[in-house]
Rosetta silent file (secondary structure, phi, psi, omega in degrees, C-alpha in Angstrom):
SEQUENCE: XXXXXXXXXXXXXXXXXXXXXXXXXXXXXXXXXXXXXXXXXXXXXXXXXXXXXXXXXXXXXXXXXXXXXXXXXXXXXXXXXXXXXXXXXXXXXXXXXXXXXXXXXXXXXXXXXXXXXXXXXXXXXXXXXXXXXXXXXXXXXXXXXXXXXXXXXXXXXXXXXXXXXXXXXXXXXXXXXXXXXXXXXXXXXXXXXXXXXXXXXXXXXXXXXXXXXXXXXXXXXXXXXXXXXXXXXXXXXXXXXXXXXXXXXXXXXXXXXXXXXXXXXXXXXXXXXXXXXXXXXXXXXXXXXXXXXXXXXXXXXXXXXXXX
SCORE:     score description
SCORE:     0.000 S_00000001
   1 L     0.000  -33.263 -173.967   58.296  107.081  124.397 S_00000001
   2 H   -92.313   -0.833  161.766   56.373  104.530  126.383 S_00000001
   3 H  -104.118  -13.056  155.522   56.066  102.174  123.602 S_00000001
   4 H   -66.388  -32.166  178.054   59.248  102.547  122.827 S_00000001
   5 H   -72.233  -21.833  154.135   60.643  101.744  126.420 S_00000001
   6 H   -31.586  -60.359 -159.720   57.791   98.850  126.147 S_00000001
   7 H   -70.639  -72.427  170.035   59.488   97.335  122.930 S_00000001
   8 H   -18.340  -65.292 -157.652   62.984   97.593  124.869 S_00000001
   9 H   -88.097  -40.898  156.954   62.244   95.912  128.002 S_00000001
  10 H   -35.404  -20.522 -176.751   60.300   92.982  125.531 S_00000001
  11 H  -110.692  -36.219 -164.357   63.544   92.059  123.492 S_00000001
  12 L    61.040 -148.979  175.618   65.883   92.859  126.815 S_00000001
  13 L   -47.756  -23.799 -173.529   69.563   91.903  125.686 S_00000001
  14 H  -114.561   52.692  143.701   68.815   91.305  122.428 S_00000001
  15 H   -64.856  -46.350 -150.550   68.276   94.747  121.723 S_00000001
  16 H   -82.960  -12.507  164.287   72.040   95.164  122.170 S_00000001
  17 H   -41.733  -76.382  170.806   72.173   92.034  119.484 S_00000001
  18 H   -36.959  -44.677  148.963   69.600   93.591  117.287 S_00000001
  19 H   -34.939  -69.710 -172.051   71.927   96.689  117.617 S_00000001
  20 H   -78.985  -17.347 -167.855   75.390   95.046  116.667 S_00000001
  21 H   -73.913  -57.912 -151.102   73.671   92.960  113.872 S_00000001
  22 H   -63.362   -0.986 -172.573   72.137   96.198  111.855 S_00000001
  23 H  -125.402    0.210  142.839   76.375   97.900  112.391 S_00000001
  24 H   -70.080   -3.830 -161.919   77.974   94.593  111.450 S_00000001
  25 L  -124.737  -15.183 -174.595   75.903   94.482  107.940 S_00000001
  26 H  -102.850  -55.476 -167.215   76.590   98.521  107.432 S_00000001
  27 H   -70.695  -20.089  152.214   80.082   99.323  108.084 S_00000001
  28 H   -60.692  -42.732  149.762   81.653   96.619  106.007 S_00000001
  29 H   -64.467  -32.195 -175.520   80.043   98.079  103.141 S_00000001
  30 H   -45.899  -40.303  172.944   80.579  101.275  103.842 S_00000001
  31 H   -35.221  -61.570 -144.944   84.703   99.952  104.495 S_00000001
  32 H   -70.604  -44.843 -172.314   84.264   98.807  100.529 S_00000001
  33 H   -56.824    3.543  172.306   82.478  101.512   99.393 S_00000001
  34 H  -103.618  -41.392  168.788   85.486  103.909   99.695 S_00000001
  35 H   -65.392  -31.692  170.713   87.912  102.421   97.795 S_00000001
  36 H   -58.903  -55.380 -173.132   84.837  101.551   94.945 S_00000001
  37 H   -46.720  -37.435 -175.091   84.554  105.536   95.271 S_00000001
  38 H   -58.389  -75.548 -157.960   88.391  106.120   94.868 S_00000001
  39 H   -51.692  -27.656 -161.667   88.193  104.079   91.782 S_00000001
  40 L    74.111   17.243 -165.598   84.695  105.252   90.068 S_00000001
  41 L  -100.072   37.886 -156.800   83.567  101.813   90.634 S_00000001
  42 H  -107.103  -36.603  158.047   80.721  102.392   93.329 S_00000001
  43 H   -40.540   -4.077 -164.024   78.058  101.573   90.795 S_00000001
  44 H   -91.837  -35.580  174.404   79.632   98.329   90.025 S_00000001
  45 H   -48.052  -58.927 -177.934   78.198   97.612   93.916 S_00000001
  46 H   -41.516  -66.569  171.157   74.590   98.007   92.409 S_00000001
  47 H   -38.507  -60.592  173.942   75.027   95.926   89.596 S_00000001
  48 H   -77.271    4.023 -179.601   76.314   92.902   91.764 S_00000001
  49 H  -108.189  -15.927  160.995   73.919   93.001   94.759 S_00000001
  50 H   -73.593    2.428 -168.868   71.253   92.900   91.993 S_00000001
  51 L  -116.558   -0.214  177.742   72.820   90.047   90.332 S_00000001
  52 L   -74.207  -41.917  172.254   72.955   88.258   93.831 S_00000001
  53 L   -44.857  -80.217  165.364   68.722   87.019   93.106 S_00000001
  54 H    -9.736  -81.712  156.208   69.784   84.471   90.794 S_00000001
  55 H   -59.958   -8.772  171.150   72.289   83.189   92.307 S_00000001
  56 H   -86.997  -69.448 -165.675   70.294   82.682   95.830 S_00000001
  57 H   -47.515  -24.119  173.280   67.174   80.994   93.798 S_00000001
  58 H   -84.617 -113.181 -132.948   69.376   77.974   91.950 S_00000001
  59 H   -12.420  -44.857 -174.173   71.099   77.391   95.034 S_00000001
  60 H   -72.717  -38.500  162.193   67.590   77.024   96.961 S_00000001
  61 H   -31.656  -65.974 -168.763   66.671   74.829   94.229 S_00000001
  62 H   -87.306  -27.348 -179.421   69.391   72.329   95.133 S_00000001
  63 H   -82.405  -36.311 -178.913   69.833   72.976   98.538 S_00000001
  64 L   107.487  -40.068 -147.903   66.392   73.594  100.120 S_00000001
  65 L  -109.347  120.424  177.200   67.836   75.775  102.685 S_00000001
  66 L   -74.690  -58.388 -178.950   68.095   79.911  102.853 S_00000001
  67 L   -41.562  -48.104 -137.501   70.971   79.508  105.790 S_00000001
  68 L   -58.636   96.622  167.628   72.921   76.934  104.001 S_00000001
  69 L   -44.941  -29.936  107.047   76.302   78.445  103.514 S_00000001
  70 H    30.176  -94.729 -146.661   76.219   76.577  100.194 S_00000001
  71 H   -98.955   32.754  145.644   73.987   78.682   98.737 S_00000001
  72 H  -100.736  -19.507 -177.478   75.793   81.803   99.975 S_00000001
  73 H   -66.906  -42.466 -161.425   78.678   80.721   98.376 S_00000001
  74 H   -76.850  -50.604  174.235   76.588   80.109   94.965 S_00000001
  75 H   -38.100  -74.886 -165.214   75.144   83.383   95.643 S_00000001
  76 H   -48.585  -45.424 -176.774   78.540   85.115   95.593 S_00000001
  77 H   -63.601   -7.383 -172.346   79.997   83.386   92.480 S_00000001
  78 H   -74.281  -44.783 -176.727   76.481   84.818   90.857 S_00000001
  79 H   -51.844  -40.632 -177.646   78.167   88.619   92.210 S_00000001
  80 H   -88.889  -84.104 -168.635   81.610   87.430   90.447 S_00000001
  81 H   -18.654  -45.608 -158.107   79.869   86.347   87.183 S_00000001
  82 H   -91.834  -22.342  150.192   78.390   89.277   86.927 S_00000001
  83 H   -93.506  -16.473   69.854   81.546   91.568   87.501 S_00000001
  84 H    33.464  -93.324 -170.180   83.468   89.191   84.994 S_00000001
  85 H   -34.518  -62.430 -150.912   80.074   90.029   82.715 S_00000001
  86 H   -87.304  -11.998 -174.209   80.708   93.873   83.055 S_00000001
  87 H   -77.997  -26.499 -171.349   84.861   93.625   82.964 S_00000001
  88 H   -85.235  -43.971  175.318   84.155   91.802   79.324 S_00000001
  89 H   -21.985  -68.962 -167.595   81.511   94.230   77.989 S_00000001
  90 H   -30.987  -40.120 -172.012   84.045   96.741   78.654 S_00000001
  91 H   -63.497  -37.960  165.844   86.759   95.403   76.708 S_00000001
  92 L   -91.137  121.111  177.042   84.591   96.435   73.422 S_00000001
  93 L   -17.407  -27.162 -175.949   85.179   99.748   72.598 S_00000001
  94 L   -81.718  -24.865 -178.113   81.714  100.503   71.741 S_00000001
  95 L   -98.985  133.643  153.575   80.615   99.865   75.688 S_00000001
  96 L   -90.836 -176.781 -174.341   80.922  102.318   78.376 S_00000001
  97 H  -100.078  -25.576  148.881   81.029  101.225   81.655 S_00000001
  98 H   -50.219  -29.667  150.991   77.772  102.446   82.743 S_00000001
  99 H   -81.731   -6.484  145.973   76.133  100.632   79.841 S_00000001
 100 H    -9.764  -91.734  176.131   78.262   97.448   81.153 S_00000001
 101 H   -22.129  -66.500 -154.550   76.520   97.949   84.407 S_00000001
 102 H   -59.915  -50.380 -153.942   72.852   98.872   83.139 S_00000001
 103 H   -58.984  -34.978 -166.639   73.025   95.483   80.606 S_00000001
 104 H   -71.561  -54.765  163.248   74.699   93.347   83.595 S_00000001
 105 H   -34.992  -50.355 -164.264   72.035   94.425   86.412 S_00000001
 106 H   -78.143  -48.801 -148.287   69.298   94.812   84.661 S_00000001
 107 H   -95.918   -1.522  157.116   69.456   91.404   82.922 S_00000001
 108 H   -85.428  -45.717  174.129   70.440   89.092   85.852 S_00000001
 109 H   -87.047   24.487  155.077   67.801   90.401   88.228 S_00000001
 110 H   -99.621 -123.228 -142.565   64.863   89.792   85.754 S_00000001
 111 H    -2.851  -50.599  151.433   66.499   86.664   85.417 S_00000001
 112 H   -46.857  -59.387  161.934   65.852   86.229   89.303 S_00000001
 113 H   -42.884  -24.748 -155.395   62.396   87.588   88.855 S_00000001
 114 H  -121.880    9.068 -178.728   61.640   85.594   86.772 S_00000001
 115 H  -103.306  -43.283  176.201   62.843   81.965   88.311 S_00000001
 116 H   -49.820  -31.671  179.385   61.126   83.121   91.530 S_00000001
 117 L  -103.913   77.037   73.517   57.781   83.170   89.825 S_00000001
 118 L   -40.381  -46.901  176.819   58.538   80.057   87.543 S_00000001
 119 L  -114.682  101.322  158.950   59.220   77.949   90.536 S_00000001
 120 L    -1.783  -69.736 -150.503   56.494   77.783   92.922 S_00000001
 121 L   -78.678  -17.915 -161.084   58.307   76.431   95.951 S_00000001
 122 L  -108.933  123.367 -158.449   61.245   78.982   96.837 S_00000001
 123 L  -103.652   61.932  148.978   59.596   81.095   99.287 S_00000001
 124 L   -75.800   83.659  116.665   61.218   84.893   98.564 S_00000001
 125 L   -12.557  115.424 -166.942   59.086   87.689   98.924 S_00000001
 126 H   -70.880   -8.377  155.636   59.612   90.382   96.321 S_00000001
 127 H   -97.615    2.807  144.994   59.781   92.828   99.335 S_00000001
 128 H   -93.630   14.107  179.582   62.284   91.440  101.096 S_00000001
 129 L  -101.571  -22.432  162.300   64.118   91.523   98.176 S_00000001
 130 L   -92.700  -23.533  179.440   63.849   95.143   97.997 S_00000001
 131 L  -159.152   23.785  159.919   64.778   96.084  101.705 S_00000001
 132 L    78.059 -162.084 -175.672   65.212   92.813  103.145 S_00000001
 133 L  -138.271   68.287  177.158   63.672   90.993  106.359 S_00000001
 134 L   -66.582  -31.164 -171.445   65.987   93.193  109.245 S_00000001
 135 L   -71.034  -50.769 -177.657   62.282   93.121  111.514 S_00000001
 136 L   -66.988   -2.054 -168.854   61.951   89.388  111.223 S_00000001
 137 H   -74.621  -10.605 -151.770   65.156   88.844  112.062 S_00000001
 138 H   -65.066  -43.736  168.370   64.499   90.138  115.543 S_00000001
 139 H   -34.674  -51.926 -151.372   62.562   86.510  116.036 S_00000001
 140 H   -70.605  -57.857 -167.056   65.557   84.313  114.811 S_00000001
 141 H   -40.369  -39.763  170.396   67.412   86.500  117.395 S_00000001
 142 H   -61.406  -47.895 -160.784   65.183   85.845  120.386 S_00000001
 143 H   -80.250    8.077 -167.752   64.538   82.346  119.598 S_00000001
 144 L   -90.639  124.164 -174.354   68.984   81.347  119.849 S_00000001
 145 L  -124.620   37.133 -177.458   69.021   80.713  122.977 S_00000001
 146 L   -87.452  162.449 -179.587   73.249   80.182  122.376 S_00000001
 147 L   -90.461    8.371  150.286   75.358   83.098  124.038 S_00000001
 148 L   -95.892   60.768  177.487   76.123   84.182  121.032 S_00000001
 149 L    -0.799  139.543 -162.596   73.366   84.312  118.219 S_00000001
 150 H   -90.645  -24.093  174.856   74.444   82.213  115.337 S_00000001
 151 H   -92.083    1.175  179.048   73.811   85.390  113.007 S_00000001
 152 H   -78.576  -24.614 -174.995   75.538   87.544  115.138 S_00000001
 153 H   -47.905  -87.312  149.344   78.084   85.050  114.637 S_00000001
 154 H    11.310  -99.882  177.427   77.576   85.070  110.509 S_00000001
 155 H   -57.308    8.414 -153.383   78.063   88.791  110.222 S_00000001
 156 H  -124.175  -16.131 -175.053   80.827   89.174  112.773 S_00000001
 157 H   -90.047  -62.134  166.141   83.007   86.333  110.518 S_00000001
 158 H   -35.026  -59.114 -170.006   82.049   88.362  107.094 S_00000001
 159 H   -67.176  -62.725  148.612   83.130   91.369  108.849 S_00000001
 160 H     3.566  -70.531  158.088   86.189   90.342  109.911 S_00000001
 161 H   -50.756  -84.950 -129.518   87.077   88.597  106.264 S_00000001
 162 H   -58.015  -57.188 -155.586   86.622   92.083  104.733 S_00000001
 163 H   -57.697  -28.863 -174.214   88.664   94.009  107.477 S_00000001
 164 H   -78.575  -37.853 -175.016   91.376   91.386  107.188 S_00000001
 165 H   -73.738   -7.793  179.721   91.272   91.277  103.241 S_00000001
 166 L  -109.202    1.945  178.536   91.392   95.348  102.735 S_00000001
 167 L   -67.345  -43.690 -158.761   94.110   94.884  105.449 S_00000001
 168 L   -98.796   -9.588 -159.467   96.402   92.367  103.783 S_00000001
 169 L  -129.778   -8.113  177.700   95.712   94.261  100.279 S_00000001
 170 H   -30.236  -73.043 -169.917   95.933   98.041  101.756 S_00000001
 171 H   -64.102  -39.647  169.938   98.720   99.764  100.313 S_00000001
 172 H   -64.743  -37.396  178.543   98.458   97.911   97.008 S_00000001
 173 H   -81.645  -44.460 -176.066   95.135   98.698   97.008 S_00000001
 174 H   -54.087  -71.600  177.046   95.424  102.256   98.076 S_00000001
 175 H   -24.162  -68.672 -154.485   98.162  102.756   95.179 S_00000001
 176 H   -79.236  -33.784 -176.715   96.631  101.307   92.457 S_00000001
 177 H   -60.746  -43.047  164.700   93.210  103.526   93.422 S_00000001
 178 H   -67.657  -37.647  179.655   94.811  106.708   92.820 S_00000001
 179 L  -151.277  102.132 -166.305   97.057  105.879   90.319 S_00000001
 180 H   -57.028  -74.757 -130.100   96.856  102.832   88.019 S_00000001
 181 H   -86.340  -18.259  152.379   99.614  103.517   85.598 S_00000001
 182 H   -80.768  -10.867  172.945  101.953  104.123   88.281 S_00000001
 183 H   -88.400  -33.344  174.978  101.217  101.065   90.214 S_00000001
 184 H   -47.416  -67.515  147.197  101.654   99.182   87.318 S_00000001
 185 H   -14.789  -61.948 -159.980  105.348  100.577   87.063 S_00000001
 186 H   -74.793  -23.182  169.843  105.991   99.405   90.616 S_00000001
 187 L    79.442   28.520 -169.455  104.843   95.941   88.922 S_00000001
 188 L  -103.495  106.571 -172.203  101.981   95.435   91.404 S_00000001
 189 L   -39.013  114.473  179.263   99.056   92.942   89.836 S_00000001
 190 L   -88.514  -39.036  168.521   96.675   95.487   89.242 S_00000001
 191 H   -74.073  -19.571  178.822   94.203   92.770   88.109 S_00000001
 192 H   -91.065  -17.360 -177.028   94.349   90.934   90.350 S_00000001
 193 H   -80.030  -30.755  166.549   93.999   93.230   92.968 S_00000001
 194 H   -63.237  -98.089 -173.303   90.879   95.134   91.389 S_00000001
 195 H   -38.959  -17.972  163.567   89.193   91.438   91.309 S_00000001
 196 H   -68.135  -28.647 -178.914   90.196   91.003   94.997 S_00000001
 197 L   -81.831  -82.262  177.788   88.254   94.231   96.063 S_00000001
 198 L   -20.399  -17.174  172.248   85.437   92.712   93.572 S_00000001
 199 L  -104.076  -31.485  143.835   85.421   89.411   95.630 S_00000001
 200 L   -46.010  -87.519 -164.891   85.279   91.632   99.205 S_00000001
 201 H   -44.284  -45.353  176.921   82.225   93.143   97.677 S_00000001
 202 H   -85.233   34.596  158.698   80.174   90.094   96.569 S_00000001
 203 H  -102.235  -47.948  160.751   80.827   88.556   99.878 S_00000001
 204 H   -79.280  -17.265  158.117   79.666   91.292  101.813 S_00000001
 205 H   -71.327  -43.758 -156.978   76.891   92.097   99.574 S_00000001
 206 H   -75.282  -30.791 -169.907   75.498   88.458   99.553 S_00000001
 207 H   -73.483  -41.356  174.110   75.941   88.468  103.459 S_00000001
 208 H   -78.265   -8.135 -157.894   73.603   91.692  103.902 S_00000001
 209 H   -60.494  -49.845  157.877   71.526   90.819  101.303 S_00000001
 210 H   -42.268  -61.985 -168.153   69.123   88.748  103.714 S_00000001
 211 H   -98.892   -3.520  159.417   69.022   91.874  105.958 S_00000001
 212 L  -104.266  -18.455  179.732   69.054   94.937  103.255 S_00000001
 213 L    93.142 -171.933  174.928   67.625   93.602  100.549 S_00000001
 214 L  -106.176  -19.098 -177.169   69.325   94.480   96.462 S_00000001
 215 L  -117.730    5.299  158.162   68.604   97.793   96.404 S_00000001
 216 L   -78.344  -59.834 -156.628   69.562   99.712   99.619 S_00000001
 217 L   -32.701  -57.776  163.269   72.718   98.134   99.711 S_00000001
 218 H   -31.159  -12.836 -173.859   74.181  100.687   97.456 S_00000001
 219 H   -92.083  -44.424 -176.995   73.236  103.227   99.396 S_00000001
 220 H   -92.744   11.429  148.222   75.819  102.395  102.720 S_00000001
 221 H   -54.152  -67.943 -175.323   78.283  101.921   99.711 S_00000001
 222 H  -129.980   41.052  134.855   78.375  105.815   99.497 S_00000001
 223 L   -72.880  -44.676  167.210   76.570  107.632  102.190 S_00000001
 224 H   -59.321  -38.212 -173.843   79.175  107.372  105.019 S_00000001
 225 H   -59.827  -58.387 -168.481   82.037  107.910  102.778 S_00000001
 226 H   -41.517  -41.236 -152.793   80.143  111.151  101.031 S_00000001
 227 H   -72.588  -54.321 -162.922   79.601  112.313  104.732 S_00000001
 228 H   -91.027  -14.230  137.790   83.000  112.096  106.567 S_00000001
 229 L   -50.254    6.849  116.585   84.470  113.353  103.227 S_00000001
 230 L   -58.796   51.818 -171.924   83.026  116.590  104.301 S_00000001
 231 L  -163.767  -62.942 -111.709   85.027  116.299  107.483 S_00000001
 232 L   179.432  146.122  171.769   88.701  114.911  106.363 S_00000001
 233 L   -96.292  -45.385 -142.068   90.689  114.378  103.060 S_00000001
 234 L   -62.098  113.050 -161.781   92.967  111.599  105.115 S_00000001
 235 H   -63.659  -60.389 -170.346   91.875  107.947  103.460 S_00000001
 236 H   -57.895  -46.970 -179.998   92.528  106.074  107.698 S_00000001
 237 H   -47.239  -49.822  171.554   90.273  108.927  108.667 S_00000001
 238 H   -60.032  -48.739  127.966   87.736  108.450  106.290 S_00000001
 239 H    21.002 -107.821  159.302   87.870  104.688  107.224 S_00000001
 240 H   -49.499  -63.044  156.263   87.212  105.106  111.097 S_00000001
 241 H    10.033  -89.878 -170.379   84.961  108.003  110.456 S_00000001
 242 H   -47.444  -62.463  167.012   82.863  106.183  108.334 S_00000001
 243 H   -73.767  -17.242  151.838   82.190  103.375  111.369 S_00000001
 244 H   -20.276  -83.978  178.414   81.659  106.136  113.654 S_00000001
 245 H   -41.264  -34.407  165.198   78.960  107.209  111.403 S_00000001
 246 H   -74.424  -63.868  167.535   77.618  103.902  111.207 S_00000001
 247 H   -39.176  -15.512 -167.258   77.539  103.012  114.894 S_00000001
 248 H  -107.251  -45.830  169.582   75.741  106.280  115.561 S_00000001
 249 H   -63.274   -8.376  178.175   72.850  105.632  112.364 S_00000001
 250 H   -93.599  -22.441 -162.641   72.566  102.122  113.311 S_00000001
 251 H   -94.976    1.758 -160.358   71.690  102.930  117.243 S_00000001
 252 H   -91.616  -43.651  176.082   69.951  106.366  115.996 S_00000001
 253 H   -78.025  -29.522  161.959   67.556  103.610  113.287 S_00000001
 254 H   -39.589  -69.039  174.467   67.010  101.386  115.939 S_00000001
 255 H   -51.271  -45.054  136.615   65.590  103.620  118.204 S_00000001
 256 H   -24.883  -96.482 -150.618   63.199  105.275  115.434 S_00000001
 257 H   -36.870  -45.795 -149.487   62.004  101.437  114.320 S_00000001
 258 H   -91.763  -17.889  177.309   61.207  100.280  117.841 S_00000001
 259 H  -101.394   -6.787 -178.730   59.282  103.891  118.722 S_00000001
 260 H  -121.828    0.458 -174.907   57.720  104.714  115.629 S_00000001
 261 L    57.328   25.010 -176.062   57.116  100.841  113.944 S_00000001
 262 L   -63.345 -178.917  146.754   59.021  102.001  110.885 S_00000001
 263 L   -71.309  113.823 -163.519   60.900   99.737  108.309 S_00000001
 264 H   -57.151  -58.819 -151.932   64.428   99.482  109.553 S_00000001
 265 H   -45.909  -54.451 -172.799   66.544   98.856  106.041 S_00000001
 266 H   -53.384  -42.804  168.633   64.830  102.607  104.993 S_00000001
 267 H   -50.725  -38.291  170.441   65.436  103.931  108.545 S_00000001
 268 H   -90.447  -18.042 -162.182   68.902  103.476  108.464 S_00000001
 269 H  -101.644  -12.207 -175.997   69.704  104.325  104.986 S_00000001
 270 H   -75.711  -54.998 -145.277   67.086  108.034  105.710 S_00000001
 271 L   -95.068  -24.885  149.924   69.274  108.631  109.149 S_00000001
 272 L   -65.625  -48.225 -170.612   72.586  108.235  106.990 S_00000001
 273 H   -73.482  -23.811  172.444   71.293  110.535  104.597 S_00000001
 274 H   -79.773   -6.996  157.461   70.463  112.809  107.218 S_00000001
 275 H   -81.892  -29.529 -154.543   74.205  112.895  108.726 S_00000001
 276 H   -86.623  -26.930 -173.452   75.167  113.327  105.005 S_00000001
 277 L   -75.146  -40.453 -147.513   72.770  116.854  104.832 S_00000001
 278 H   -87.520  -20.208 -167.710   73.833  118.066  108.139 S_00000001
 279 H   -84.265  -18.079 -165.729   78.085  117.291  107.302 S_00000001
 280 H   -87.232  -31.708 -169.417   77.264  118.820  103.440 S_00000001
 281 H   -73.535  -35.498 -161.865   76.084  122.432  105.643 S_00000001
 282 H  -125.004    0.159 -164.200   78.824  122.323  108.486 S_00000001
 283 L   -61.336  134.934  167.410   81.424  119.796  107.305 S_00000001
 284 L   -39.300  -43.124 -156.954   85.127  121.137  107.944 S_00000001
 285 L   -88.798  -59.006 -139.890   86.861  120.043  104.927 S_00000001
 286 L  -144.426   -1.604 -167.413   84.179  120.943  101.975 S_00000001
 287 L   -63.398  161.263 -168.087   80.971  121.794  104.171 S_00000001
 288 H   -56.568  -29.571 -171.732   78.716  124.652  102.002 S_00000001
 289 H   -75.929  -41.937  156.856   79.453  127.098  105.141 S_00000001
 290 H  -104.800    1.079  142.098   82.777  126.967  104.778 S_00000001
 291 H   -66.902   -9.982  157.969   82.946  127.412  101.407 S_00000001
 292 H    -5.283  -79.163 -132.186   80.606  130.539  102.202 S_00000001
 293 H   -91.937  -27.371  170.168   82.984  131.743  104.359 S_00000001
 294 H   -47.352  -55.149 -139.872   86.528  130.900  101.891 S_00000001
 295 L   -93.968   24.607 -167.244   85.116  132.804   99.282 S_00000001
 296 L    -3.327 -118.569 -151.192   83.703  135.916  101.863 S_00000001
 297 L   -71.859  -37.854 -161.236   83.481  139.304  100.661 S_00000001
 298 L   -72.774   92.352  174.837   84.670  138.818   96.697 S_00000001
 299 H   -63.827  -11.791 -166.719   81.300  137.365   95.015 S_00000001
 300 H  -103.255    7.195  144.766   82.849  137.103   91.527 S_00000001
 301 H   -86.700  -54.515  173.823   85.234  134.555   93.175 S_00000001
 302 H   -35.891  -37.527  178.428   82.629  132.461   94.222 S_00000001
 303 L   -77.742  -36.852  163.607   81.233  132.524   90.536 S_00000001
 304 L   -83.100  -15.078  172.086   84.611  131.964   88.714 S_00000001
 305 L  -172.311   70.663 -173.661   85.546  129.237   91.062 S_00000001
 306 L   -83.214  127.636  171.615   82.645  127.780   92.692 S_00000001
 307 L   -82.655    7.265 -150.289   83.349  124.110   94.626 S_00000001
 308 L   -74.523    0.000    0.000   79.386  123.567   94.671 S_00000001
């Protein structure tokens, strides 16, 4: 406790920084990661934040710069290439969409791997590439001595695009998640809208990417939704929920990092999983308890029409 209250009074305000940065970079996926869920798409999230490597390392090549908006932009179009890559697999018959994925995933981030150690100069560290650099960031944060942090800044614009872009595309979006062949009827771009969510995603993947890493991200794709789906059917619920859940695992991972000296990206994605355990035992809608209690005394209902 006393090194945590130590650590606390050493960063001062930009704890509460440190704070809003790690629930600006979670709850926008989490936003996306419900509609990917509606859809069966949430693996398609994996596949493009691993396909993100590439696309960082040429950019640093011409640019020089990791900040450079530039070479977040180059970054993204690597995320849309590679969702492109898995919509054309698809089209032959012979591909599922999970062997899309694996071929699309697999073979842009060795392709990453393999320009970082080719080129000398572009200074990535294969473990921040797995769970990011959220501890070092704490530095950039300290040393802005603007009243805003320029990355609180960053993430707070990124969030913002997503909230506004599932905003302006809601209903259309909703529609088409549940029921393609009727939105289609209604004469509502299906493709284009499905490539619009797909452009939301590599923007907020490339934007966390710095502070999660390629392979957590996937994880605040579908751990909040999974949770407060035990709680609610209602799509706005799950929504608000869902940042609930984040605001309470990002100040819940904090606290853990700064008193125990853990790795945050793991802390937060363990502390999610651990809301998702205690909501699968007690959740209202679907928790295990109250299916228990649904199927009470008659065991050979429980057996004939088990939800587990």
């Amino acid at each position: 406790m006393n090194v945590l209250l130590e650590r606390i009074e050493l960063l001062g305000p930009v704890t509460w920084w440190y704070f809003l940065l790690i629930l600006l970079t979670s709850f926008p996926l989490s936003w996306i990661g419900l509609f990917l869920s509606l859809r069966k798409q949430v693996f398609m999230g994996d596949a493009m934040s691993h396909s993100v490597l590439p696309g960082i390392v040429v950019g640093f090549l011409f640019i020089g710069n990791l900040d450079s908006v530039w070479l977040q932009i180059g970054a993204t179009a690597s995320a849309i290439i590679a969702a492109l890559g898995v919509e054309l697999l698809q089209e032959n018959k012979r591909i599922k969409q999970d062997a899309a994925i694996g071929i699309t995933f697999t073979t842009l981030f060795s392709i990453g791997v393999l320009l970082i150690s080719w080129i000398d100069h572009v200074d990535l560290d294969p473990k921040c590439i797995i769970h990011g650099q959220m501890e070092f960031l704490v530095f950039d944060l300290m040393d802005d001595s603007s009243l805003v942090p320029s990355l609180i800044i960053q993430q707070a614009v990124t969030t913002a695009l997503i909230m506004g872009g599932i905003y302006l595309i809601y209903h259309a979006l909703l529609a088409s998640s549940f029921d393609l062949g009727f939105s289609r009827a209604m004469g509502l771009k299906t493709k284009a809208i499905r490539y619009g969510l797909l452009v939301l995603l590599a923007i907020t993947l490339v934007s966390s990417f710095r502070l999660i890493g390629a392979i957590l991200p996937i994880a605040l794709l579908v751990l909040p939704n999974a949770t407060i789906s035990m709680w609610t059917e209602r799509i706005q619920w799950r929504l608000w929920g869902s940042l609930l859940i984040c605001i309470l695992a990002s100040f819940i991972s904090l606290i853990v990092t700064l008193g125990f000296d853990l790795n945050l990206a793991g802390t937060l994605v363990s502390t999610h999983f651990l809301f998702f355990l205690i909501s699968l035992v007690f959740g209202a809608n679907d928790g295990l308890l109250k299916n228990i209690r649904f199927y009470g005394k008659d065991s050979s209902r429980l057996i004939r029409g088990s939800r587990f």
